[in-house]
C-alpha positions as CSV (number, residue, x, y, z in Angstrom):
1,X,28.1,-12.2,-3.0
2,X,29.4,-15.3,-1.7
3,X,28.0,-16.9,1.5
4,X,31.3,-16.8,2.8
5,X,31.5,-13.0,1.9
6,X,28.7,-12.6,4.3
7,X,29.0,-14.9,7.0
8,X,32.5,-13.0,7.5
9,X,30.7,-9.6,7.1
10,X,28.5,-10.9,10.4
11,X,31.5,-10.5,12.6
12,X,32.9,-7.4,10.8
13,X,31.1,-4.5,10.2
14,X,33.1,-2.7,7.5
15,X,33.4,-5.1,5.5
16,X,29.5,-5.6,5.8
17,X,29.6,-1.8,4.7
18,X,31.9,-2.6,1.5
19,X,30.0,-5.8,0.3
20,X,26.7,-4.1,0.6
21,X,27.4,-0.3,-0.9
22,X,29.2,-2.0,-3.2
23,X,26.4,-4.3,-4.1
24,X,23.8,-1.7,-4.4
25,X,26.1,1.3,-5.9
26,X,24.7,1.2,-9.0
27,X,21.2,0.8,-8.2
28,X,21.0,2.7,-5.2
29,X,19.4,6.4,-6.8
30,X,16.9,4.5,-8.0
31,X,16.0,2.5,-4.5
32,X,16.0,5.8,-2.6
33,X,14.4,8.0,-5.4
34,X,17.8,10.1,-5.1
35,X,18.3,12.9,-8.0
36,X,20.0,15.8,-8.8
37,X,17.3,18.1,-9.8
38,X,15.1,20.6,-8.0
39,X,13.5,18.2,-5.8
40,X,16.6,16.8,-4.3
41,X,18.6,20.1,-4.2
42,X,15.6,21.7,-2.0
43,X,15.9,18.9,0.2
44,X,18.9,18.4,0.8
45,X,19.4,22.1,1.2
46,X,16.9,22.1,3.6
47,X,18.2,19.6,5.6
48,X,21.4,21.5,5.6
49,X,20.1,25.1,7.0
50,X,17.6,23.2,9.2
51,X,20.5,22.2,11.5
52,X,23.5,24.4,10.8
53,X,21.4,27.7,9.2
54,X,21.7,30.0,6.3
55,X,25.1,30.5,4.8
56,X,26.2,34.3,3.5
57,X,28.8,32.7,1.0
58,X,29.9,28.8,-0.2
59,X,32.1,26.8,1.6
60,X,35.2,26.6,-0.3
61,X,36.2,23.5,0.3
62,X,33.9,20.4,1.9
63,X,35.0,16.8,2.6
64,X,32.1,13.9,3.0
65,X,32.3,11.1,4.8
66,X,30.1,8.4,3.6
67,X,29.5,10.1,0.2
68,X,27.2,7.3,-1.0
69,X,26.0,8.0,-4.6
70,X,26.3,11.9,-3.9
71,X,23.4,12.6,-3.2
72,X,23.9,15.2,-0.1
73,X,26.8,17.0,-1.6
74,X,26.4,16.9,-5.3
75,X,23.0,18.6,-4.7
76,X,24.7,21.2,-1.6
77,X,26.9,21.8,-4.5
78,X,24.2,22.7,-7.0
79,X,22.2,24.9,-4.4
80,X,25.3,26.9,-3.7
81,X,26.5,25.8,-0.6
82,X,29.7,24.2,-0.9
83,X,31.8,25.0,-3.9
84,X,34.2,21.9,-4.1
85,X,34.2,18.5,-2.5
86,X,36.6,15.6,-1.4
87,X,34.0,12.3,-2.0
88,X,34.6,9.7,0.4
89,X,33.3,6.3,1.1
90,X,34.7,3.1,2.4
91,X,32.6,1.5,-0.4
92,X,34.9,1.7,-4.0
93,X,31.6,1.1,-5.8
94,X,30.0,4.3,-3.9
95,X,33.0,6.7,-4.5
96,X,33.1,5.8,-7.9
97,X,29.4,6.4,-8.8
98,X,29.4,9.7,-6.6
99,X,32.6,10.9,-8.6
100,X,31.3,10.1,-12.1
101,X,28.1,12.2,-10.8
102,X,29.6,14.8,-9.4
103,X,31.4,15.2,-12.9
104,X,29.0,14.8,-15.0
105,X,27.1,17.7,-13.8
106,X,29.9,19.6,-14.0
107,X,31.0,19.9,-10.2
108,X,34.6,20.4,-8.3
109,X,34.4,17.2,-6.8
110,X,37.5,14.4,-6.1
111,X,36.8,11.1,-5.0
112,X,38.9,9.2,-2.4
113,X,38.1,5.6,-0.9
114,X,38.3,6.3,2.6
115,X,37.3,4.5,6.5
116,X,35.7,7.6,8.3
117,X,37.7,6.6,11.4
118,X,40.8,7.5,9.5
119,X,40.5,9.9,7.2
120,X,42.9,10.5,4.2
121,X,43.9,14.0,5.0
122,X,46.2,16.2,6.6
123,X,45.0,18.8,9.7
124,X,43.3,21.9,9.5
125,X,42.2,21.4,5.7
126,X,38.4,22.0,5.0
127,X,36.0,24.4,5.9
128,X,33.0,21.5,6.1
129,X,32.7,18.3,6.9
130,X,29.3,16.7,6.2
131,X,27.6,13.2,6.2
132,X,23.8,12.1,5.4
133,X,22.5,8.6,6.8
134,X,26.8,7.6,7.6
135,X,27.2,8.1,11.4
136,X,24.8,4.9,12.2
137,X,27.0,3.2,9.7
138,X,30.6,3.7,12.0
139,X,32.0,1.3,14.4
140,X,33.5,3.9,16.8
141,X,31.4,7.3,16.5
142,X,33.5,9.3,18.4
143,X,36.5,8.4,16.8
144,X,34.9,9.4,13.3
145,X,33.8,13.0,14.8
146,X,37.5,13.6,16.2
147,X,38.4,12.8,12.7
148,X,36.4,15.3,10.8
149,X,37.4,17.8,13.4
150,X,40.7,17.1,12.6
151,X,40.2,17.7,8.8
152,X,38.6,21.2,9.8
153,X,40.2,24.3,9.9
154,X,39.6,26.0,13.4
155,X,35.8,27.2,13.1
156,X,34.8,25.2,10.7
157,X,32.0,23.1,10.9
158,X,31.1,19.7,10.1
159,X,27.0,18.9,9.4
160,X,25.6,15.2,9.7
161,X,21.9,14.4,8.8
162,X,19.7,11.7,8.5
163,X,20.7,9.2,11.2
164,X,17.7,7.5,12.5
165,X,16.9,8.0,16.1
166,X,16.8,5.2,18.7
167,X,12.5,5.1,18.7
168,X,11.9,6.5,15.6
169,X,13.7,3.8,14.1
170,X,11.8,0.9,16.2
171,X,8.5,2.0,14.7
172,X,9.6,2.9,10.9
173,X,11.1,-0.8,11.3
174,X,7.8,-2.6,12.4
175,X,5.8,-0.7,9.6
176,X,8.4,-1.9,7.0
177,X,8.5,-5.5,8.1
178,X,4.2,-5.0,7.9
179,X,4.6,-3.6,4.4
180,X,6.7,-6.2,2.9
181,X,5.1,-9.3,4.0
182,X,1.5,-8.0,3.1
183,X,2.6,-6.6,0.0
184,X,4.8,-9.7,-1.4
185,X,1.8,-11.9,-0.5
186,X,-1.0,-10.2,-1.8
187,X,0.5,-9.3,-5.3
188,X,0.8,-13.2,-5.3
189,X,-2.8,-13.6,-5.8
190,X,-3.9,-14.6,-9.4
191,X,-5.7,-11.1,-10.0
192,X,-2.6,-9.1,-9.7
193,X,0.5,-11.3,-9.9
194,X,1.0,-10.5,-13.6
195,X,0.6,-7.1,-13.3
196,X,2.0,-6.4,-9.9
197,X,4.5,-9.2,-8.4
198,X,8.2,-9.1,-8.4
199,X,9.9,-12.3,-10.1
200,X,11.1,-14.6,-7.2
201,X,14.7,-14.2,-8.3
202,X,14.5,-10.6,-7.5
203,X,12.4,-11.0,-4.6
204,X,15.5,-13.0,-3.4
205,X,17.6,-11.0,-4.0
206,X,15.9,-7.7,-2.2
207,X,16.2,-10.6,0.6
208,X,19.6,-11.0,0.2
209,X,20.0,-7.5,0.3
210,X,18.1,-6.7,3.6
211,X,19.6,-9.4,4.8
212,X,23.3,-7.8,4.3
213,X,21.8,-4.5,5.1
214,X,20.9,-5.5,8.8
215,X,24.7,-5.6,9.2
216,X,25.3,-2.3,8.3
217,X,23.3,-0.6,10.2
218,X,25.1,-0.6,13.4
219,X,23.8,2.3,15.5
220,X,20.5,4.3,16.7
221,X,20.7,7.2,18.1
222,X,19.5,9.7,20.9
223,X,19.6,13.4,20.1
224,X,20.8,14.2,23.7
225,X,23.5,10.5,23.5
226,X,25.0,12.5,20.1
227,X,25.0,15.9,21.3
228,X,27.4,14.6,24.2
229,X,29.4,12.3,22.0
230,X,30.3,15.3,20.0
231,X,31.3,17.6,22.6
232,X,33.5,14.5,23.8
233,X,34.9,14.4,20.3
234,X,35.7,18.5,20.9
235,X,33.2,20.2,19.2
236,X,32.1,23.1,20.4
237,X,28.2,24.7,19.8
238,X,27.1,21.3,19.4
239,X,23.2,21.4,18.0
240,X,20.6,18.9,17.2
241,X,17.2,18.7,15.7
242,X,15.5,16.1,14.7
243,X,12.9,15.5,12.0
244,X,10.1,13.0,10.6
245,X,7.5,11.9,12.7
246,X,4.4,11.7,10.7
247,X,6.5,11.8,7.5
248,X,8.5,8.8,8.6
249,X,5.0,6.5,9.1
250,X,4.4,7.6,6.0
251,X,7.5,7.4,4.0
252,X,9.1,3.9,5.0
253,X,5.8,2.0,4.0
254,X,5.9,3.9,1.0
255,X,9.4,2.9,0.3
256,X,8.9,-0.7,1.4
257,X,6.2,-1.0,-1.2
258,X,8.0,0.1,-4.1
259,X,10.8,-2.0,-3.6
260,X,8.1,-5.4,-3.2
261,X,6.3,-4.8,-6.3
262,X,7.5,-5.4,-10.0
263,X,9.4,-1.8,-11.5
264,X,7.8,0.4,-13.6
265,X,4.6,-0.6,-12.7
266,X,4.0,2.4,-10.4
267,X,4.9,5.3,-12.9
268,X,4.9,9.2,-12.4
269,X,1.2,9.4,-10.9
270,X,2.2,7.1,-7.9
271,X,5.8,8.8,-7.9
272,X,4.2,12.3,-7.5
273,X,1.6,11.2,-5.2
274,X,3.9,9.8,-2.8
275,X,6.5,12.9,-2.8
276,X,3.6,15.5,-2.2
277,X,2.3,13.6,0.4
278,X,6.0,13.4,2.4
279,X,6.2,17.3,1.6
280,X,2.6,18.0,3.5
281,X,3.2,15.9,6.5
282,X,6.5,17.1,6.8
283,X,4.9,20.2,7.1
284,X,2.5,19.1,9.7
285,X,5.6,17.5,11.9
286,X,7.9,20.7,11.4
287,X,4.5,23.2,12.3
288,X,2.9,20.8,14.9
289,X,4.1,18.0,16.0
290,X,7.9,19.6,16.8
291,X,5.6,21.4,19.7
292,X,3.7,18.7,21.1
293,X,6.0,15.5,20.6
294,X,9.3,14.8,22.2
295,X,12.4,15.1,20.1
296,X,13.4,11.4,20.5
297,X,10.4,10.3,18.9
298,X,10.7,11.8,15.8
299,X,13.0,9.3,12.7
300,X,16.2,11.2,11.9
301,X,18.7,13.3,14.6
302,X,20.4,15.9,12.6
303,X,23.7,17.0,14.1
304,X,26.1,20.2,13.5
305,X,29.2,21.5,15.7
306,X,32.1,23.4,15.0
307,X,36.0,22.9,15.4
308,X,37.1,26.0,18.3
């Protein structure tokens, strides 16, 4: 990317979302340990009947905003949830991953480029509209609801998860900026830089790369804030939950770490490790904490409604 590229992408946030989904399109499963096996088809399933509840039979016919790599509906799609899937993404490089994905594994998927404020479909045509991690992505919020409403048939619903909440998203920031500059400092010393440190030209680039990421990320939310914007939009049984308190103080380090130190060098143990550890504090936050700690602290808002 050229500094040009990105010194334009400061004043204009979806082009900031192009440059940098495109940039990271082909690595991105493997920054955010996304896959399309059991692990990531329970969670994402989870997340799904966490906020909009069991479903009797598939949706028939699903449209994503924000597709990214795939990872929410490719793995809906495999747990039985949704039965086909319109892929959409204002990033080329994302909707071409997440179609090549969804195909390879055999899915009903089509992908379309697409800005989430103006959606390339006619009225009244899906029965679901979901998003993971997208909303805190879109200029105008509102205007990207009204738009998936739009797409829905009258009582369908539209599902988005994973946006990070307003304090949640203070603290998991503090505790990354703490895990990269202790962990791309120490793995300097002479004892574990062979083993351990990340070339410089890569740790420039995973610079680069925050750098342009700080651009996308354009919004943090309060559950109550959403809830409202929604029901402005004209959604009707408008609900939020939120999720990751514990989890989150966990996770983000974790992440932070894995990206600072060299690849490979962490292997299955770590890998394993790191996922059963999220799974039991998430536990403890979904048991304990939801009844003793306020909503808005918790990391992600999860938000469903439906079209009347």
């Amino acid at each position: 990317m050229s500094t040009t590229d990105f010194e334009l992408a400061r004043t204009d946030p979806k082009l900031a979302n192009v440059l940098y989904h495109d940039w990271e399109s082909e690595s991105y499963d493997d920054k955010w340990s996304i896959s399309f096996d059991d692990r990531c088809i329970s969670y994402a399933a989870g997340r799904f009947t966490r906020v909009a509840g069991q479903t009797q039979s598939p949706y028939t016919s699903a449209m994503e905003i924000g597709c990214g790599t795939g990872f929410f509906a490719l793995n809906l799609m495999q747990a039985g949830i949704i039965d086909s899937c319109v892929l959409t993404d204002i990033s080329p490089g994302m909707v071409a991953v997440a179609t090549r994905q969804g195909l390879e594994l055999g899915l009903d998927v089509e992908g379309r480029v697409a800005d989430a404020e103006r959606l390339p479909s006619e009225d009244n045509q899906c029965d679901l509209v979901i998003g993971h991690a997208v909303l805190h992505h879109i200029p105008d919020v509102e205007q990207a609801l009204r738009e998936a409403l739009r797409v829905l048939r009258p009582g369908g619903r539209f599902v988005f998860c994973g946006e990070p909440t307003a304090r949640g998203d203070v603290v998991a920031r503090a505790l990354s900026r703490l895990t990269w500059w202790t962990t791309t400092r120490v793995t300097q010393w002479e004892m574990f830089r062979d083993r351990w440190a990340k070339p410089p030209v890569e740790l420039q680039a995973s610079s680069q790369a925050a750098a342009l990421e700080s651009l996308v990320d354009i919004h943090t939310f309060d559950p109550d804030t959403l809830a409202r914007t929604a029901l402005r939009a004209g959604a009707v049984d408008v609900t939020t939950v939120t999720e990751e308190l514990t989890a989150s103080w966990f996770g983000w380090p974790v992440r932070t770490f894995e990206a600072a130190v060299k690849p490979g060098v962490l292997g299955w143990p770590w890998a394993n490790f790191a996922y059963r550890t999220w799974q039991r504090l998430t536990w403890l936050d979904e048991t304990v904490m939801e009844r003793i700690v306020p909503d808005e602290l918790f990391y992600n808002v999860c938000i469903t409604g439906v079209k009347p």
